[in-house]
C-alpha positions, -999 to +999 in steps of 0.1 A: +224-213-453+207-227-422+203-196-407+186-179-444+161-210-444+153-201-407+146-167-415+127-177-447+108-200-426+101-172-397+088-147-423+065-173-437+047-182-405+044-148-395+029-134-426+003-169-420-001-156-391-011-120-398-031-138-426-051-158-407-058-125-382-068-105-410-089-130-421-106-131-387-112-095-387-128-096-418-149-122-411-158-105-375-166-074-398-190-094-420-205-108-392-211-071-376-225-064-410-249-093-413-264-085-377-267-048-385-289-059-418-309-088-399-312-067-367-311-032-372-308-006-345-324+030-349-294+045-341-274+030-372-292+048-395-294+088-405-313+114-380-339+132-407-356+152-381-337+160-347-362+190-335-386+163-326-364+156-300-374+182-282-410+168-270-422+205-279-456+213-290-457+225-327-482+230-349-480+192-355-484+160-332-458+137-328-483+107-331-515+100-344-536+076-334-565+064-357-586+038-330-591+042-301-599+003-290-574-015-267-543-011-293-546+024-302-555+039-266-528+014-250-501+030-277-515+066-270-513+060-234-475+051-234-468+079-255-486+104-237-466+090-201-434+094-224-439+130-225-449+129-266-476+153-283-500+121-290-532+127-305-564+093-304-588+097-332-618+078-322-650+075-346-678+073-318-683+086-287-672+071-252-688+047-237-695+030-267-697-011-276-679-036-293-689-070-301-663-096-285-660-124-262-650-101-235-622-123-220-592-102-211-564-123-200-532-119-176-512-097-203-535-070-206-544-077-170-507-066-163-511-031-181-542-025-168-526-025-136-499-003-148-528+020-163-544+023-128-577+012-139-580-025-129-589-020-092-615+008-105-629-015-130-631-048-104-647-022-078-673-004-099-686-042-109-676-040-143-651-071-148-652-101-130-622-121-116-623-155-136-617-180-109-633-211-123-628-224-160-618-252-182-626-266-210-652-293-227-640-312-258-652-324-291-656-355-277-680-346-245-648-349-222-643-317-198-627-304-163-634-274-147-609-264-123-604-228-098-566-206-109-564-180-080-545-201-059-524-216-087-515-177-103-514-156-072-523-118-076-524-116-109-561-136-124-553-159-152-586-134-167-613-117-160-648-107-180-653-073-190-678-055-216-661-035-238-680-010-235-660-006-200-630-013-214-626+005-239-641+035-221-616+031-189-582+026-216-594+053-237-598+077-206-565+067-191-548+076-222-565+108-216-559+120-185-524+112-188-522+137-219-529+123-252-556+143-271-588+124-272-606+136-302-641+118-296-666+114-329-642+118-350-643+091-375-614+096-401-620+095-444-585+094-454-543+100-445-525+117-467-488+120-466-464+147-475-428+138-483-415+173-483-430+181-450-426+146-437-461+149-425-494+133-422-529+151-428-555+131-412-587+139-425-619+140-408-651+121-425-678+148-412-663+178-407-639+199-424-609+191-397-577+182-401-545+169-381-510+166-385-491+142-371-448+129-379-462+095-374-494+078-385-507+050-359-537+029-379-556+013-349-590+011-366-599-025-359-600-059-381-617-042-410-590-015-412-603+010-437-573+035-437-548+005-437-565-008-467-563+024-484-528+033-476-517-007-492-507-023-464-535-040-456-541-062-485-570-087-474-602-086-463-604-101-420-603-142-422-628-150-395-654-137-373-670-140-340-705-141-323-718-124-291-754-128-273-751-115-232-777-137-214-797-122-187-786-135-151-808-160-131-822-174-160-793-198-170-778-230-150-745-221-159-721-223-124-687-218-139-667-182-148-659-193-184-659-227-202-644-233-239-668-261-256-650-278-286-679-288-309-664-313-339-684-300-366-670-265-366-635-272-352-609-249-353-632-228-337-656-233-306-679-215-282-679-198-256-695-189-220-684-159-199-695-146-165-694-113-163-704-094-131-743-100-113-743-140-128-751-124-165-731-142-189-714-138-225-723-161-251-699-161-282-684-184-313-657-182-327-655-187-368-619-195-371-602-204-408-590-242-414-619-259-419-631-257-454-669-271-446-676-236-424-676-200-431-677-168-419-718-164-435-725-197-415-716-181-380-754-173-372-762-208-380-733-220-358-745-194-330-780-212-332-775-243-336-748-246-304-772-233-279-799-257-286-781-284-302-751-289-280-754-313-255-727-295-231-737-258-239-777-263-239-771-279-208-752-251-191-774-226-205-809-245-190-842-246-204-857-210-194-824-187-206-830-156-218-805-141-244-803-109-263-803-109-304-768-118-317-742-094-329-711-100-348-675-088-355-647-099-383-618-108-365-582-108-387-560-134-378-522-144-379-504-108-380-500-090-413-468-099-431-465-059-434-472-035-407-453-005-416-443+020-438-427+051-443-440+073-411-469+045-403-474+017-381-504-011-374-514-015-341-540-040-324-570-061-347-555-042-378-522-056-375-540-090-372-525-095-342-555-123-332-542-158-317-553-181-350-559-209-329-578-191-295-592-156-313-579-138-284-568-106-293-570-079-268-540-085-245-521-088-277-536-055-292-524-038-257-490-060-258-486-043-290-497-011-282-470-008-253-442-021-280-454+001-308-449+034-278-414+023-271-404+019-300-425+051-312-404+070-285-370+060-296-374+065-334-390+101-322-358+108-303-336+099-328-358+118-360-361+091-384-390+071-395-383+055-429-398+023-438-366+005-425-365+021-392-405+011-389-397-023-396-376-027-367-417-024-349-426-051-368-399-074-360-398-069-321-441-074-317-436-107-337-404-119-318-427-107-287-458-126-296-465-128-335-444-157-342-460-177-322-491-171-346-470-194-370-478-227-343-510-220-340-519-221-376-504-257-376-522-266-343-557-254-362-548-278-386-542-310-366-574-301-346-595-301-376-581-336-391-582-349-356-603-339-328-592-365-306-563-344-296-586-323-279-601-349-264-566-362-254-558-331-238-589-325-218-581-358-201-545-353-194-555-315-176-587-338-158-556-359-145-528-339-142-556-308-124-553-270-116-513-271-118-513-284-156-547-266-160-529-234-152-500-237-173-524-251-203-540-218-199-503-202-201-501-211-234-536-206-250-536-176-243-496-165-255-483-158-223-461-192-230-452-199-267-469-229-277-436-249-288-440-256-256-470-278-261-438-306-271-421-308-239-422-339-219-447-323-194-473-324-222-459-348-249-463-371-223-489-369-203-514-361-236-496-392-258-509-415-228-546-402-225-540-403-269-536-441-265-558-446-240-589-431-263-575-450-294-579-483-272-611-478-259-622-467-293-608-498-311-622-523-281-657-500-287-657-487-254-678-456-248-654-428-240-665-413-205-647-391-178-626-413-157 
């Protein structure tokens, strides 16, 4: 009897046993299954078109690129080094402008390097190595400090005119081998399920393209984006920019952010570009409901005259050029993809909310959008799910930290003092803290990183020290 109840007992811990083993297989399998929804791979789903494989030329491209700006000529670029048939739709003809503050930071710095054009651009004259910068608050507080020897050999940023950078991208992509189609400014996309095909259409000609994959790189306003539905709004913000003529300004730093109260989340802007001529810009950001985008040319006046900190820097005697004006879309688009379609760059909204710098993003985006591009091409599929799998690794890269930001606009609208807070913890802490401030305005840091100790810290103390002075009715003044 002792010896069935033994065996009875035996039996029933070993079928708990391969119970509980079964179990944890099965929850190891739902686990599998859960990643494999929330972080799909391209090779877990079906190849549709396995010639493209092949990197041949057909009678089709393997990419086209609608834009030629910083996004779609920084995807193009990538692609065409990758070996792929990549064609770059642009709607003017090279060297042509755009309106922008012209600050390229240490991201697209990085690529530019990789693209063999920085030197070329820093030896013809056209970008200047920002050395000297800082920032002035709401609350007249500033500190200007010097970055080379804090970054080493790689500028925190440098000035350059579009209308050089764009050109020297653009060209790069080219001689590398994508197709530069010049003055080609596109009327519509239209997409063939059968064929699995794009026909880009061409606004003032009769010409045509085909292309697997459609790349919509046409800036902020995004035309073809809004007419294929993923683009669903019309850009949040908007940006000013007057170039003032050299030797006629007072202005001794290489660029200065000045925090004015009244239009906070956004500020202004002086840039030095090469030969001591300068950018003038402001920047219309959303979050404060008592200015809009139609007041930015009141805004642009009323700083350079009105401002105690900016007239100042700009003198008596300037000399500036008419102002000119861009929309600027901010925050990343819930949606950028589709079947056989991507955003890239300004169209994507991929814009800081809180700085408006958007062009090392646009080319950060650009180089993700190619590798990602060049897998899906080697593998043949491009549905909307595959295409999602863009989306997801540009905002793990950079776009979710365009969540932050928003909430940082926010708190600098309802309280300005932060600013002010800031500016003196980076006048006390110096160039160190100055550098790694700069780190995270402009998203080469994520700016969670504004709450560690190093910050919450040093910027709760100058907080309390303001708050002091302001309740003892002290005049706030640079220590």
């Amino acid at each position: 009897m002792a010896t069935l109840a033994g065996s009875l007992a035996a039996l029933i811990e070993e079928n708990q046993f391969i119970a509980a083993v079964v179990v944890i297989i099965a929850l190891i399998a739902i686990a599998n299954v859960f990643r494999t929804l929330l972080n799909p791979h391209i090779d877990n789903f079906p190849r549709k078109y396995p010639s493209d494989a092949t990197k041949e030329k057909k009678d089709f491209y393997h990419v086209g690129v609608v834009g030629a700006g910083p996004g779609g000529a920084t995807t193009a670029f990538y692609l065409a080094k990758a070996g792929w048939n990549c064609l770059l739709l642009e709607k003017k003809k090279f060297p042509r402008d755009k309106y922008c503050g012209d600050a390229v930071c240490k991201t697209a710095i990085e690529i530019l390097m990789d693209m063999g054009v920085y030197d070329q651009l820093i030896k013809e004259k056209k970008a200047h190595v920002s050395d000297s910068g800082g920032l002035c608050s709401p609350g007249g507080l500033s500190y200007v400090g010097r970055s080379k020897e804090m970054l080493g050999e790689i500028p925190a940023a440098i000035a350059c005119k579009r209308i050089h950078l764009d050109n020297a991208i653009a060209m790069a992509a080219k001689r590398i081998g994508a197709d530069l189609q010049e003055n080609c400014s596109v009327s519509k996309a239209v997409f063939d399920k059968n064929e699995g095909l794009w026909t880009i259409h061409s606004e003032d000609s009769d010409r045509t393209f085909k292309c697997r994959v459609l790349v919509c790189a046409d800036g902020a306003p995004s035309k073809l984006g809004l007419s294929l539905g993923l683009v669903k709004t019309p850009p949040g913000g908007t940006c000013s920019r007057s170039y003032v003529e050299p030797g006629t300004h007072k202005f001794k730093a290489d660029g200065v952010i000045f925090y004015n109260k009244g239009l906070l989340p956004g500020y202004a802007a002086l840039f030095r570009h090469p030969g001591d001529e300068l950018n003038y810009c402001v920047y219309i950001i959303p979050g404060n409901p008592k200015v809009t985008n139609d007041d930015l040319a009141h805004w642009h006046e009323y700083l350079k005259k009105e401002d105690p900190n900016i007239s100042r820097a700009l003198g008596k005697d300037f000399k500036i050029e008419r102002m000119k004006a861009a929309s600027l879309r901010f925050g990343g688009e819930p949606v950028t993809y589709g079947d056989h379609v991507i955003l890239v760059g300004d169209a994507a909204g991929m814009i800081d909310p809180m700085t408006g710098e958007g062009i090392h993003h646009a080319m950060d985006g650009g180089r993700i959008a190619a590798r990602f591009l060049s897998s899906a091409l080697v593998h043949g599929n491009y549905d909307s799910q595959v295409m999602q799998i863009y989306h997801k690794r540009w905002m793990k890269e950079f776009g979710s930290d365009f969540y932050w930001s928003c909430h940082i606009c926010n708190l600098l609208y309802r309280f300005p003092i932060l600013l002010d807070a800031a500016t003196a913890a980076v006048a006390r802490k110096g160039d160190k803290f100055l550098a790694r401030w700069a780190d995270i305005m402009t998203g080469r840091v994520p700016k969670v990183h504004l709450l560690k100790p190093e910050f919450v810290i040093v910027i709760t103390f100058e907080l309390f020290k303001l708050i002091g002075k302001r309740l003892l009715g002290m005049k706030i003044k640079q220590d």
